[in-house]
C-alpha angles and dihedrals in degrees: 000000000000122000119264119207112198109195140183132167139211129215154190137193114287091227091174085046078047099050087048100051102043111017111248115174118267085225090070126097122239088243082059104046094045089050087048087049095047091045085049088061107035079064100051096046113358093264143097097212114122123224115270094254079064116068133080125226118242107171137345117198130202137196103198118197121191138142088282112039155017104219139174124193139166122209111215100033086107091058091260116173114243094254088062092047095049093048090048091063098044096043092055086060102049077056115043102018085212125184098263116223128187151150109241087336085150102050094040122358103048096038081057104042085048093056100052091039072063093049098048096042086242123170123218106164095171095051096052091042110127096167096291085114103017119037094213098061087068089076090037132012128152093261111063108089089227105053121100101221076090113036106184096196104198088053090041090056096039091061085234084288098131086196077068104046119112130201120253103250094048090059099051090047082054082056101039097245116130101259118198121342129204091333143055132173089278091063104050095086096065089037090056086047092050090057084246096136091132087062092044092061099037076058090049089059099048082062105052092038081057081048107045090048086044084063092054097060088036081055096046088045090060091040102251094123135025137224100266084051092053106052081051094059096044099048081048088063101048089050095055099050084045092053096046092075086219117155095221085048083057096055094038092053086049098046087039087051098045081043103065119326090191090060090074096103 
């Protein structure tokens, strides 16, 4: 099968994006800059949530499925830059060409990660393909909407209505799946401050496990799996994060079990 790349990514505020853009004083902390922004914003919609141009990636982590693995990753663990991080992505799909899966990837993850491939004078020549090198990315890319190379699930089930789109969590809570635990995107800032980055990926995870299992009965729903196949890939699943020793696996396996044991296959 070819292989499917679930992705998510976590951010912070980008305080020297922030300095540049509106002036704040030097003198200012990031703790500062970041406060004068939310409240900016607070003011002009009711939310503290920054533009898009104006987040940092942390941390992007991955579950990869092919004929071969199971396999869960975060870019940025290591104390990679964001540059690296963002690289790193891009170059995974010039390589590999893999089916794309997120959870809202098209109104959040991918805008970000194209303006600071901007900002870092990145190249990602696959990605950005729209049959101009391969004939066959005309019909389907990664950047219609309505292509399938990327399938951002929430806007997919939603039929690209936003009155219908559903957080994450709530819909692997529908599913009885854990959904997020301890953390959410609101969180991440003072987390970051704190020198808590471990706990932002393992979060990170969480999130693209819910969406990767999300997929398979995504995929059973369609028909492109059955039932038998199913329960496979998800035991397989269970048995890797088991396997892994990892404390947040720990915790998942336990909430996904409390949850609804009769949601394991």
């Amino acid at each position: 099968m070819p292989p499917v790349l679930v992705f998510d990514i976590e951010t912070i505020p980008d305080t020297a994006a922030l300095r540049a853009i509106h002036g704040f004083d030097d003198q200012l902390s990031d703790r500062d800059v970041a406060e004068l922004a939310f409240q900016r914003r607070r003011a002009q919609n009711g939310s503290d949530f920054l533009p898009i141009h104006l987040h940092r990636i942390v941390a992007l982590s991955c579950v990869l499925r092919d004929n071969e693995q199971f396999k869960v990753w975060t870019l940025g663990r290591n104390g990679e830059d964001e540059r690296s991080i963002v690289q790193r992505f891009f170059d995974g799909l010039d390589k590999y060409t893999p089916q794309l899966v997120s959870w809202n990837g098209g109104g959040f993850d991918l805008p970000v990660l194209h303006y600071r491939s901007l900002a870092h004078s990145l190249s990602a020549p696959r990605y950005w393909d729209m049959g101009e090198d391969d004939r066959e990315f005309k019909w389907n890319n990664y950047l219609s909407r309505y292509h399938t190379r990327h399938l951002d699930l929430m806007d997919l089930l939603a039929l690209y209505q936003p009155r219908n789109n559903v957080p994450l969590d709530q819909a692997a809570r529908l599913l009885g799946l854990p959904g997020k635990l301890g953390m959410d995107g609101s969180l991440v800032w003072d987390a970051w401050r704190a020198g808590r980055a471990a706990e932002i990926c393992d979060y990170c995870e969480t999130d693209v496990v819910n969406t990767y299992l999300i997929y398979l009965r995504f995929q059973l729903m369609r028909g492109h799996i059955d039932q038998a196949t199913h329960a496979r890939e998800v035991a397989l699943v269970r048995e890797t994060l088991a396997g892994s020793g990892a404390a947040h696996w720990g915790e998942y396996l336990a909430a996904w079990d409390v949850t609804m044991p009769a949601a394991k296959a």
